[in-house]
N, C-alpha and C positions, 0 to 999 in steps of 0.2 A: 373378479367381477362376474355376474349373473348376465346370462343372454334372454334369462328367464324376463317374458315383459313387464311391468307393472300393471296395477291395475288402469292408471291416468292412459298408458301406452295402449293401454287394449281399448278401452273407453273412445281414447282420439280416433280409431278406425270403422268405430261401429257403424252402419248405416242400413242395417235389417234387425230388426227384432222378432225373432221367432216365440212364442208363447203358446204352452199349453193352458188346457182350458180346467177341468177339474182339479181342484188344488191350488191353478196359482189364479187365472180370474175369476174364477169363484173360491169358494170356501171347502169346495171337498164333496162338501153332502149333495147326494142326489135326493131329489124329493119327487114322488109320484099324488098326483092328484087318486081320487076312487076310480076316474074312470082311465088312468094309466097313463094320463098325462105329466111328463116329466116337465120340471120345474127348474128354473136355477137365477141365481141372484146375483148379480154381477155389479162392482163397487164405482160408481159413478167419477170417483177421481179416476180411477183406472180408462174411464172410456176419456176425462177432458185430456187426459195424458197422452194416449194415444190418437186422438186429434192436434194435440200441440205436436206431435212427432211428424206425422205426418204433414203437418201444413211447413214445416220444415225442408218439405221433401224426402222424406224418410220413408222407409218401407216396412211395414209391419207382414207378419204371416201369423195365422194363427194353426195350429200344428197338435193335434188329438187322437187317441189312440179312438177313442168312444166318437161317436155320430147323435149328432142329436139336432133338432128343426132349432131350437132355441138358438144355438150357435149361429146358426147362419144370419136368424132376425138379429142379433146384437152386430155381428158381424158386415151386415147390410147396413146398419144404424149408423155406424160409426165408418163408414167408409173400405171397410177393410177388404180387398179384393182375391187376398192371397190365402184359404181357406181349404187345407187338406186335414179332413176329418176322416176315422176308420180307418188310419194309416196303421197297418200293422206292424209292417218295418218304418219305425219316424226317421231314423238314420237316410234311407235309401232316399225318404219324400223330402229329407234337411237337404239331400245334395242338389237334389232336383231342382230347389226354389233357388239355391244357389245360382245353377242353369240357369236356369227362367229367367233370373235379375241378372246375372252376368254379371255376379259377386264372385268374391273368394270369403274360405271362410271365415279369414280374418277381420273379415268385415260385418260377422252376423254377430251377435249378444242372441244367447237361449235362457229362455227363464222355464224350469223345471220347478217338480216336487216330488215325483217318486219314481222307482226304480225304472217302467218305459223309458225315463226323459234321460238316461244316462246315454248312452250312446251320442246323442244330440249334444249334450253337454257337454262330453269330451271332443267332442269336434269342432265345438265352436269356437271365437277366438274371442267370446266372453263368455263363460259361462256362469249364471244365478241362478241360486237356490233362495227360494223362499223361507220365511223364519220357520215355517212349522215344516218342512220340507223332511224325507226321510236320512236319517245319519248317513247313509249312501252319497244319496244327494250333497248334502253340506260339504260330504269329506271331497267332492270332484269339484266345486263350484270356486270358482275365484270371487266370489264375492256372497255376502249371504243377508238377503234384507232385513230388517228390524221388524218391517210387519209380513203378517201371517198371510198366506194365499187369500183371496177376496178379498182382502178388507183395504186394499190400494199396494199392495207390494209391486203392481208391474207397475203404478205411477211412480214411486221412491226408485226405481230401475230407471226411467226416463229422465227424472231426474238427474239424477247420478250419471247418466251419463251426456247428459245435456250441460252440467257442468262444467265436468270436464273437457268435454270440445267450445267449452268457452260458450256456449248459445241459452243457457236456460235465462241468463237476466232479459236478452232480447224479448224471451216467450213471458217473464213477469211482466216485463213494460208495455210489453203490449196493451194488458190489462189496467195498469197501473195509470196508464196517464188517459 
């Protein structure tokens, strides 16, 4: 028998979602306006998703190699408090949040897509790779979404794991009745 966890086993502990930003809530592309204003478009289930997590009591961080003013405004939007962009070691600033929340890692889900997010990945005690994520990626990731960075892969993650700890009908019926 395997002491290796399951994916249900690692799902049941989650309670931090760490997320990078280009690639998996957006779609990859950066875009510049003429006058060198950067742009970016972020997938609207992903933000109700991450409002459903948190009204849970759930902790989200959002966790970026790159800095960018747009981040912060979505980031502000959506409630999101835990906000280290320009991390050049994400490993060092994963353990930190750790700290901060007075988690273990077994507790974080990292949703990655290319080679920065590995380190973060192997540390966490979920780690997801996005559908279009790099072969690196996919090959460390315990699980691997069916959609592609921006286009709602971190909500199918909250899903998934809102399932599994038994809570995501709670978050339909809400709406439902």
């Amino acid at each position: 028998m395997s002491d290796t966890p399951t994916l249900a086993q690692r799902c049941a502990a989650i309670e931090l979602l760490v997320v990078d930003v280009d690639g998996v809530l957006t779609d990859g592309r950066i875009v510049y306006t003429a006058e060198g204003v950067e742009l970016k478009a972020f997938h609207v289930r992903d933000g109700s998703g991450l409002t459903f997590w948190q009204k849970l009591g759930k902790q989200v961080a959002i966790l970026s190699g790159r800095k960018s003013k747009t981040v912060d405004v979505r980031a502000q939007e959506l409630g999101i408090r835990l906000v280290r962009q320009g991390a050049a070691d994400k490993l060092a600033a994963f353990r930190q949040m750790l700290v901060q929340l007075g988690l273990r890692v077994e507790q974080a889900a990292a949703v990655g897509d290319d080679l920065p997010d590995l380190p973060v990945l192997r540390a966490a005690g979920l780690a997801v790779a996005v559908a279009d994520a790099c072969p690196e990626v996919r090959a460390v990731a315990h699980h691997v979404t069916l959609t592609k960075g921006g286009r709602g892969a971190v909500r199918e993650v909250i899903e998934m794991i809102l399932k599994h700890q038994g809570r995501w009908d709670g978050v339909v019926n809400t709406y439902a009745s």
